[in-house]
C-alpha positions in Angstrom: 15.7 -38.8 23.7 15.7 -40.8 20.7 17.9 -40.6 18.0 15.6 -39.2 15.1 14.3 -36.6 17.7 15.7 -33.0 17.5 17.8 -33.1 20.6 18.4 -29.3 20.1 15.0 -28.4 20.5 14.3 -24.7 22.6 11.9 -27.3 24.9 14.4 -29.9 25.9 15.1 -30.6 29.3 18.5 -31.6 28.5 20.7 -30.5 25.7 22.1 -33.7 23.4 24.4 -33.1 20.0 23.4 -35.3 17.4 27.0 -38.0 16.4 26.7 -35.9 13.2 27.6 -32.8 14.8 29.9 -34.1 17.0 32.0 -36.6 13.8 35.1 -35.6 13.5 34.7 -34.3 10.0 32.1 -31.7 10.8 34.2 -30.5 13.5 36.8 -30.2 11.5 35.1 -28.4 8.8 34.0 -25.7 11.7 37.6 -25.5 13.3 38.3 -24.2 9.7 35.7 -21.2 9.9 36.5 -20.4 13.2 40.0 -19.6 12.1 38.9 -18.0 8.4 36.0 -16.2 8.9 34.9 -12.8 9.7 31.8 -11.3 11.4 29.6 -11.2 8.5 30.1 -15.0 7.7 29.9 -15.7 11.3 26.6 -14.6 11.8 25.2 -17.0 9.2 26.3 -20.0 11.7 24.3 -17.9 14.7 21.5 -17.9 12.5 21.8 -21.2 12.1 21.9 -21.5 15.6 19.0 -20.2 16.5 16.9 -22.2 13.7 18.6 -25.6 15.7 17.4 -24.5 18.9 14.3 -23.5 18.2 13.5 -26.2 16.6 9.9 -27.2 17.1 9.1 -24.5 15.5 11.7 -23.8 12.6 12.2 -27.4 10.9 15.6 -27.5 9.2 17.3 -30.5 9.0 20.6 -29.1 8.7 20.5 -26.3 11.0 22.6 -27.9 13.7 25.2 -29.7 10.9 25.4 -25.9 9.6 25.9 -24.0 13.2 28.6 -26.4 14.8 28.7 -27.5 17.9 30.5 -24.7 19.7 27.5 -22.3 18.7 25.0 -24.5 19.6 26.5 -24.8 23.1 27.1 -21.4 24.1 23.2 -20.6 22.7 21.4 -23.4 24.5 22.9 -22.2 27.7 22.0 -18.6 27.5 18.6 -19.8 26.4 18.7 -21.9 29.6 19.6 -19.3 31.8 16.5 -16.8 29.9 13.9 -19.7 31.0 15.5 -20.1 34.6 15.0 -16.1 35.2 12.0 -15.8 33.6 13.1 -13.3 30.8 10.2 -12.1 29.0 12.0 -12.6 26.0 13.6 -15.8 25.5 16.9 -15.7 23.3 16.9 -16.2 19.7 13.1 -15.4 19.4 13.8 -12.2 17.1 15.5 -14.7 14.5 13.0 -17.3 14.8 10.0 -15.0 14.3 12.0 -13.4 11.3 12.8 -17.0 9.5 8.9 -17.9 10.2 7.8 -14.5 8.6 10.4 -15.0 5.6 8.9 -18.8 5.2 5.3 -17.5 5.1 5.3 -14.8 2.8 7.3 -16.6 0.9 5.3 -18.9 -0.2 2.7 -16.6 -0.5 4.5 -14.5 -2.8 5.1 -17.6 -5.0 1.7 -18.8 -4.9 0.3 -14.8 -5.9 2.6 -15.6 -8.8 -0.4 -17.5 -9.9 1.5 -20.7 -11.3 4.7 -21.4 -13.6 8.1 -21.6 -12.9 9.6 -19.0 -10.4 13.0 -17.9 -9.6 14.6 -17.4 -5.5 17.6 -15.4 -5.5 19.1 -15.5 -2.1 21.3 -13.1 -1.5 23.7 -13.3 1.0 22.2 -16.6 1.4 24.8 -17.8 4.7 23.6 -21.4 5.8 20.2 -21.3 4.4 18.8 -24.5 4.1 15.6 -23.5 2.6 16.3 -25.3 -0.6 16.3 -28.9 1.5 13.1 -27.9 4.1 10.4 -26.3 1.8 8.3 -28.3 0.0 6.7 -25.4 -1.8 9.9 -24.8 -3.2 9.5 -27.9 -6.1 9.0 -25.3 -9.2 11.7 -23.3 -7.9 15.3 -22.6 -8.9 16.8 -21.3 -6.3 20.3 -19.3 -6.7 22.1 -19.3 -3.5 24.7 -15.8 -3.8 27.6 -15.1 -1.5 31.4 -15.2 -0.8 33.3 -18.6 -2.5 34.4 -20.1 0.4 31.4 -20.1 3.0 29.5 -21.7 -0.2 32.4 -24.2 -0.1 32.0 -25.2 3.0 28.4 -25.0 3.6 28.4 -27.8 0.8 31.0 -29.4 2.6 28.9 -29.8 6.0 25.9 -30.7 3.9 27.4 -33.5 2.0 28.9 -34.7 5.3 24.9 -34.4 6.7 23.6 -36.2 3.2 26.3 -39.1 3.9 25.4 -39.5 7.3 23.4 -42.4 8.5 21.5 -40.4 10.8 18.1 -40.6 10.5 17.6 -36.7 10.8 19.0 -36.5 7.4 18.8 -39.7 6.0 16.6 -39.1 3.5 17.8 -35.3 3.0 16.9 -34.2 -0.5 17.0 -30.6 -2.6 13.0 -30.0 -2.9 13.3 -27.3 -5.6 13.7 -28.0 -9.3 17.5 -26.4 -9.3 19.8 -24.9 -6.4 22.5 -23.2 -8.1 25.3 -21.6 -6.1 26.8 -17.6 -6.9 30.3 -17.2 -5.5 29.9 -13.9 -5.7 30.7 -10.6 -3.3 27.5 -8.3 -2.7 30.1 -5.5 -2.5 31.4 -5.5 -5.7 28.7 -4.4 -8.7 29.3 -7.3 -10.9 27.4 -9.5 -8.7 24.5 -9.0 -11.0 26.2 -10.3 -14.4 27.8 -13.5 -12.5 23.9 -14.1 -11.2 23.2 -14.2 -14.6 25.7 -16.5 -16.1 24.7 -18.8 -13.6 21.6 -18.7 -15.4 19.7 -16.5 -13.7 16.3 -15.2 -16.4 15.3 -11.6 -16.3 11.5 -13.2 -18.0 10.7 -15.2 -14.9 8.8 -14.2 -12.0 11.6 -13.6 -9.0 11.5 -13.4 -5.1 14.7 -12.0 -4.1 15.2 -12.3 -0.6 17.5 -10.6 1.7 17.8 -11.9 5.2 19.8 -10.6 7.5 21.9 -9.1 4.8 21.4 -5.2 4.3 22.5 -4.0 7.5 25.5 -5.7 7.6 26.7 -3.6 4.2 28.3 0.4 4.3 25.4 2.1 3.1 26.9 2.9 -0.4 26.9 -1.1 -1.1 23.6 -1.6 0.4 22.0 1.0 -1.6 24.0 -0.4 -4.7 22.2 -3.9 -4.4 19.0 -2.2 -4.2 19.6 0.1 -7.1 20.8 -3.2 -9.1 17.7 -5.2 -8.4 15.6 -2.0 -9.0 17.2 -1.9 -12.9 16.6 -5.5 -12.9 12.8 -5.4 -12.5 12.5 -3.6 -15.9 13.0 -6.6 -17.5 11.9 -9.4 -14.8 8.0 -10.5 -15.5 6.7 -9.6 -12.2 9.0 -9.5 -8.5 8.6 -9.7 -5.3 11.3 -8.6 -2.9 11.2 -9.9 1.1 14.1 -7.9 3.1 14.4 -7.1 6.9 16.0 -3.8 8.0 17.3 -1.8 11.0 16.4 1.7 12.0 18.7 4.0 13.2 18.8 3.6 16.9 19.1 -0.5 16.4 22.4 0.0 13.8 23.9 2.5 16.4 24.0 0.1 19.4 26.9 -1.6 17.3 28.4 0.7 14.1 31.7 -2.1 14.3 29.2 -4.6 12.9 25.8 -2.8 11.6 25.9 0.4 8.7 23.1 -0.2 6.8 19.7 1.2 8.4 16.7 2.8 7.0 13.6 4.5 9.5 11.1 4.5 6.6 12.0 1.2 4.1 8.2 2.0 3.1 9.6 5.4 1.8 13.2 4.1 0.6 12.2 1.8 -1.9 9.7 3.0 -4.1 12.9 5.3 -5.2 14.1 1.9 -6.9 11.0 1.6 -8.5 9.1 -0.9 -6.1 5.5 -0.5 -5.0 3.4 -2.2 -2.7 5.9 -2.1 0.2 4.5 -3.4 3.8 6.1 -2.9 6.4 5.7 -5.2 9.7 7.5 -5.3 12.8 7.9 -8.1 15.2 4.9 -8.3 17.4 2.4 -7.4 14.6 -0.4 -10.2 13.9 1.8 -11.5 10.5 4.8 -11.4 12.9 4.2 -13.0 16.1 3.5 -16.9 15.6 2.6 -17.0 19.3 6.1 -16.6 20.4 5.7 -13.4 22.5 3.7 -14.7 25.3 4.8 -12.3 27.5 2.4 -9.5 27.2 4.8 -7.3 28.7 7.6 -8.1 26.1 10.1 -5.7 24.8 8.8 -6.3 20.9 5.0 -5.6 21.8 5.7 -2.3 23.9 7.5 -1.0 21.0 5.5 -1.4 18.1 3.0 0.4 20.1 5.6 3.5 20.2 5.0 5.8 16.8 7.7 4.9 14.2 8.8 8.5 14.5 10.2 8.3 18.6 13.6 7.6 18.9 13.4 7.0 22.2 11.4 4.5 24.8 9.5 7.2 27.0 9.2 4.2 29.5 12.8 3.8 30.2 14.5 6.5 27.9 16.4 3.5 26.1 16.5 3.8 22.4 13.7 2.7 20.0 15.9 -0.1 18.0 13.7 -2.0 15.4 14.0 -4.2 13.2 11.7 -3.7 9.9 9.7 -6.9 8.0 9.7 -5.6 4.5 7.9 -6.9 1.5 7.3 -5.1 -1.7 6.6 -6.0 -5.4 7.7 -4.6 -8.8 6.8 -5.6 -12.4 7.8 -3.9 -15.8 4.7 -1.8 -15.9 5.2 -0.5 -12.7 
């Protein structure tokens, strides 16, 4: 495979680490957050992950640099052994789907803004590298909010990819007008003001996306971000807000690591003063991509199953879902 190829493609034959990956600086720099980080943080480099190997359909540049080569590993080879038994789901699909839906209405949200200069506030942002892969992002500031040192040393690794002679990232720009970084805990109810004296503008049109992020909070702090960007709208231009969330039975097949959950987001978050809200689940025509083509995939069965059945009359398993939310919010309600 040649070099400027992404060897870590879902469709490889053969699984190849870019030098990059494999320098000793990167490794080094993901030695460190194997010994320093927790759950939460971890599962930014899974995410990561799953971007890397499914690659020919997420394009990120960085996504390998950002996941590390010991994540990479241990993922190719469960997708490898998913092909080989002919699962009908194939691993990392849920995460793929859920990047491809966040990308899409993304950029629909900023073109419905009708023009001008918009605001992204990712929150939580983990190792997104949407800053350096979306073109439609060149009007954008983009604040990137989350704990001090995974923004350390997700700058780290993509300094070390910027550097690189690799012709993957050769040429690997920021395609926004700004990326501004928020060391900042979710958790804490300051996280607001320090978003603002980053420079954040209540007067400009805002997408705040929250990936992955909710339903790894207590319910108290989740509910407190919501509440925070809920006061926020009434004195941002016009929002839109993009945020994927767990039901019950989904949170409850791991409480050590999910709290957050909500069965009806559609009913949740017009009490923070949103309206609008959509709800879509994966399988749905907006969030599919043609990567279920197994008709008799887990996904599609059920989101044919009423939102209100907790359990899978097929198999009596629990109905866990995972919720596609987007909802908008101006000043005038």
């Amino acid at each position: 495979m040649a070099e400027e190829e992404r060897a870590t493609s879902s469709d490889a034959n053969q699984f190849t680490l870019r030098d990059l990956v494999t320098s000793d600086e990167v490794r080094e720099i993901h030695l460190t957050i194997d010994k320093e980080w927790g759950p939460l943080q971890q599962s930014a480099r899974q995410t990561a992950a799953i971007r890397a190997l499914w690659g020919h359909v997420v394009k990120d540049p960085l996504a390998d640099v950002l996941a590390g080569e010991r994540l990479l590993q241990g993922l190719y080879e469960k997708m490898k052994r998913d092909r080989m038994s002919n699962a009908k789901e194939i691993s990392g699909v849920m995460l793929a789907i859920r990047t491809l839906w966040f990308d899409v209405r993304l950029e629909a949200a900023i073109e419905a803004f009708g023009g001008g200069h918009v605001q992204l506030v990712l929150l939580g942002a983990g190792m997104d590298a949407r800053a350096y892969r979306l073109s439609y992002l060149k009007n954008t500031t983009i604040f990137e909010l989350d704990f001090p040192d995974l923004l350390q040393l997700k700058s780290d690794l993509i300094k070390q990819a910027i550097a690189s002679s690799d012709n993957q990232t050769g040429r690997l720009t920021v395609s926004s007008d700004k990326l501004i970084h928020v060391p900042a805990d979710l958790r804490k109810p300051n996280w607001l003001q320090m978003l603002r004296d980053s420079g954040f503008s209540p007067g400009t049109n805002t997408v705040w996306l929250l990936e992955g992020i909710l339903y790894y909070l207590s319910h108290d702090d989740a509910m407190q971000v919501l509440e925070t960007i809920g006061h926020a709208l009434e004195k941002t231009a016009h929002t839109v807000l993009l945020a994927d969330i767990m039901n019950k039975s989904a949170v409850s097949l791991s409480n050590d690591i999910y709290q957050f959950y909500s069965d009806w987001p559609d009913q949740l978050l017009p009490r923070f003063g949103f309206c609008n809200v959509k709800v879509s689940q994966i399988g749905d025509l907006d969030a599919n991509f043609g990567l279920l083509t197994d008709p008799e995939n887990l996904f599609e069965r059920r989101r044919k199953i009423p939102r209100s059945v907790d359990i899978d009359p097929l198999d009596g398993s629990p109905c866990c879902r995972l919720y596609f939310v987007e909802a908008t919010g101006s000043p005038l309600g």
